[in-house]
N, C-alpha and C positions, 0 to 999 in steps of 0.2 A: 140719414144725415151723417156726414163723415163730421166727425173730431180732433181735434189736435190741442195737447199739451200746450200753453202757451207758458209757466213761470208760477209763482208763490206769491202771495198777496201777506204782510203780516200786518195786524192793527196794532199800532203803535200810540204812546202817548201824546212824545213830542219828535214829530216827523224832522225837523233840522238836528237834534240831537243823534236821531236814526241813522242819517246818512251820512256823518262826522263821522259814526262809529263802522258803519260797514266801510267808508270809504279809508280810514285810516288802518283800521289791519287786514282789511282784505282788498283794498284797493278797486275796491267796484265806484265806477264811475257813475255819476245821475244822467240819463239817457232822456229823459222826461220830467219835465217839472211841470206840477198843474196845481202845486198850493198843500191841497188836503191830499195830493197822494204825488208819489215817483216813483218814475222806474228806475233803477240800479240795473248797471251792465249786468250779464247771467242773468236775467228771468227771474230778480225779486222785485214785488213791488213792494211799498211801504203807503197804507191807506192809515189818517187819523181817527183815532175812535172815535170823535165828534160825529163826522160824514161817514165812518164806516153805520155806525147804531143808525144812524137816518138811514140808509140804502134797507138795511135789514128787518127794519120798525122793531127796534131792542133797545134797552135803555144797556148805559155805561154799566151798571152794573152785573148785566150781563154776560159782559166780557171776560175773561179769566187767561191769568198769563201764570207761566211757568208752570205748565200743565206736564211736562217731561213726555208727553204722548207721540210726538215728533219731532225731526232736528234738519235742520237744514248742513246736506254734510260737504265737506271741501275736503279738496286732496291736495298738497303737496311736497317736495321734497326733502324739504327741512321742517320737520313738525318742534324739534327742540329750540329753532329760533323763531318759530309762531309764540310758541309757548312766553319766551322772555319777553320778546314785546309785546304782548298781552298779560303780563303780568307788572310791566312797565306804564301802560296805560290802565291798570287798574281793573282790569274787568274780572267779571265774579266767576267763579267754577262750580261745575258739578264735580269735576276731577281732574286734576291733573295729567300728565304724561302716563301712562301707561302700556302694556304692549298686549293687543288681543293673541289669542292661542298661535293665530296662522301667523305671528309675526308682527304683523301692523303697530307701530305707535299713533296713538291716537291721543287726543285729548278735547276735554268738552266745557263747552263754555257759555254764558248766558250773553244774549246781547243787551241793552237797554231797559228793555220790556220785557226779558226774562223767555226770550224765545229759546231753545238749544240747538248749540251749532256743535259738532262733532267737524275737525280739522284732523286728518288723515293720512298717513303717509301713503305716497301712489304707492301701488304694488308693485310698481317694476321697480324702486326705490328701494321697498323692503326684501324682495329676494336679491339686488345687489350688497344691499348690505350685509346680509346672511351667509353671500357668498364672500366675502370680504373680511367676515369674523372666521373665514376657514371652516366653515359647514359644508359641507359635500355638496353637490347638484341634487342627489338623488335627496338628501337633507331636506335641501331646502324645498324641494319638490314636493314632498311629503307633506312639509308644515304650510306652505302655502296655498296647495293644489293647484299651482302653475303646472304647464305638463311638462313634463322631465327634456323635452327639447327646446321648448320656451328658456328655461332654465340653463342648458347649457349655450343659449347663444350670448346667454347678458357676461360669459366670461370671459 
């Protein structure tokens, strides 16, 4: 039998609250609506724990959120203006902006139901910016393990 990845399933409390929240700061679109579950453009889907516990024969209190064991992660350019408008809308963190070893700002955030979303800066973002604070190529090469010719084409 062949396989294929199809997307992320999260059980949620209140599935219309769910998709306010993914649709207003990361602009994922409802692709599917069938009530107790939708799918969100990008391959999330969002099932309600009422008909999730039915499919799996589990009661509700089975379910456990904010387990910090996975994250659903996103990249893009501007992580310091994710950040404000996510702190504009209210939503909760694990941490704020921070910058991992190789460079990357990151920051990490709970949605609704306490799933963890890790938002990213792209990497070709972060070694332009490194090269832009006057870090050398070979710098930035180092810190990001981009290969040192990668690195000198983003100048």
């Amino acid at each position: 039998m062949s396989t294929k990845f199809e997307g992320t399933l999260l059980v949620v409390d209140d599935i219309e609250r769910s998709k306010r929240f993914y649709k207003e700061l990361f602009d994922l679109d409802v692709i599917c609506d069938f009530g107790a579950n939708a799918t969100l453009k990008g391959g999330i889907s969002l099932q309600t724990k009422e008909s999730w516990t039915q499919f799996i024969g589990s009661s509700e209190k089975d379910i456990r959120y904010k387990g910090n064991d996975m994250e659903l992660y996103f990249v893009g350019t501007d992580v310091i203006g994710f950040d404000e408008n996510a702190k504009r809308n209210g939503v909760e963190y694990l941490h704020g902006v921070k910058e991992m070893p190789w460079g990357q700002r990151v920051v990490r955030i709970y949605d609704p139901d306490h799933h963890l979303i890790e938002v990213g800066e792209e990497m070709v973002a972060v070694a332009k910016r490194l090269l832009s604070e006057e870090m050398s190529a070979e710098d930035v090469s180092a810190k990001t393990m981009f290969p040192l010719d990668e690195v000198r084409s983003f100048v």
